[in-house]
C-alpha angles and dihedrals in degrees: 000000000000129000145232110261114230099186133144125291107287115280094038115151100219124041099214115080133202098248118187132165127253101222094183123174113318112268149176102342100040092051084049089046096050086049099058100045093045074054089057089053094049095047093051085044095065093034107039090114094056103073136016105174128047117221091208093112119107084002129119111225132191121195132198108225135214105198127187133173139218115241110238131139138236123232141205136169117311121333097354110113142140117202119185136196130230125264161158129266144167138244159186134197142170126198137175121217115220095181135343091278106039130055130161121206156154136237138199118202134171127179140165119214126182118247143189108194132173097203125154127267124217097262086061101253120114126236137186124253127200115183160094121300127196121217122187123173134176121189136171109228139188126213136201112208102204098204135039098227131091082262119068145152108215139184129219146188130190153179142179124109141305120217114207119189108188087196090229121136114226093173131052100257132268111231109206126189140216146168105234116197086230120028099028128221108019125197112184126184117226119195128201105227138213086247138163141201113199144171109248132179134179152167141222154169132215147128127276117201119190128206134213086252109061086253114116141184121220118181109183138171113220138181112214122200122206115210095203131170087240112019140013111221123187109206121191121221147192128206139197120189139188116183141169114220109223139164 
């Protein structure tokens, strides 16, 4: 697979840039992220009684996963620079308890965010880019649950890889054709993309609430790093989980 070039502005005299991250005012995921996780005490606020010990020890648990991101940029030398929105993704995810403190699992995410880009072309000129691009992660992660109980703060790190796919077609398309049962003769277009795979690791902190009836809630802020060929974004992240224990 081949990746963007985020290099300096044509004519440059050196190939490596000085990339750094533009960490501006919190915005849209941390507020979510603060949110949820100001949900999940108020949640254990009205329900505390109700439970005193959690049921997580020796259990698998999935999770459905609402993921959003924080908008921030990514510079180079002179006029390189991406610069992506914040959005709203979906996710999965499936973890084993070994105890009540300590789980290992993995996630699935994917999220488009919108993204206006100057990168070089292969003729050496730089042009201006205004689209989607897609994100997906999966990472395996490991939690420490900091209390025994149904209510618990808890702290994670993960790592595992990041696919970006900038949707830019950087070969004319492939039309493939089939006959569909249905619909007839199909003709179908296929683009070769600007795209990365890259290794990608992360922490985070949140709360984890637990129900009678196997069911919990778990609302986290996250930074994400990128470990790409030609820049190394950090993304923040909220999450919002709701998940089933099982054996």
């Amino acid at each position: 697979m081949s990746s963007m070039r985020l290099t300096p502005s044509h004519g440059s005299e050196t190939a490596h840039s000085a990339l750094r991250e533009d960490n501006a005012t919190p915005g849209f995921a941390a507020r979510a992220g603060l949110l949820g996780i100001g949900f999940l005490a108020l949640a254990t606020a009205a329900t505390a009684s109700a439970q005193t010990a959690s049921h997580r020890s020796g259990n698998w648990e999935a999770t459905i996963q609402l993921v959003a991101n924080d908008s921030g940029s990514v510079n180079a030398e002179q006029q390189s620079k991406v610069e992506y929105d914040s959005a709203v993704g979906l996710g999965f995810g499936v973890a084993y308890n070994f105890d009540n403190n300590w789980a290992l699992g993995f996630n699935l995410n994917w999220i488009e965010p919108d993204y206006k880009a100057t990168l070089e072309d292969e003729d050496g000129e730089l042009v201006k880019v205004d689209h989607k691009m897609t994100i997906s992660s999966g990472q395996f992660a490991g939690v420490w649950n900091i209390m025994d109980g149904p209510f618990t703060p808890y702290l994670q790190a993960a790592m595992g890889w990041t696919y970006v796919d900038s949707n830019v077609s950087k070969t004319p398309p492939v039309t493939g054709c089939w006959w569909d049962p249905f619909w007839g003769y199909v003709c179908q277009n296929y683009y070769n993309t600007y795209d990365e795979t890259s290794f990608s690791y992360g922490f985070g902190a949140g709360l984890r609430y637990e129900f009678n009836n196997g069911m919990f809630l778990k609302g986290s802020i996250n930074r994400l790093y990128i470990d790409s060929n030609d820049f190394d974004p950090e993304v923040d992240t909220a999450r919002l989980e709701l998940g089933w224990l099982f054996r």
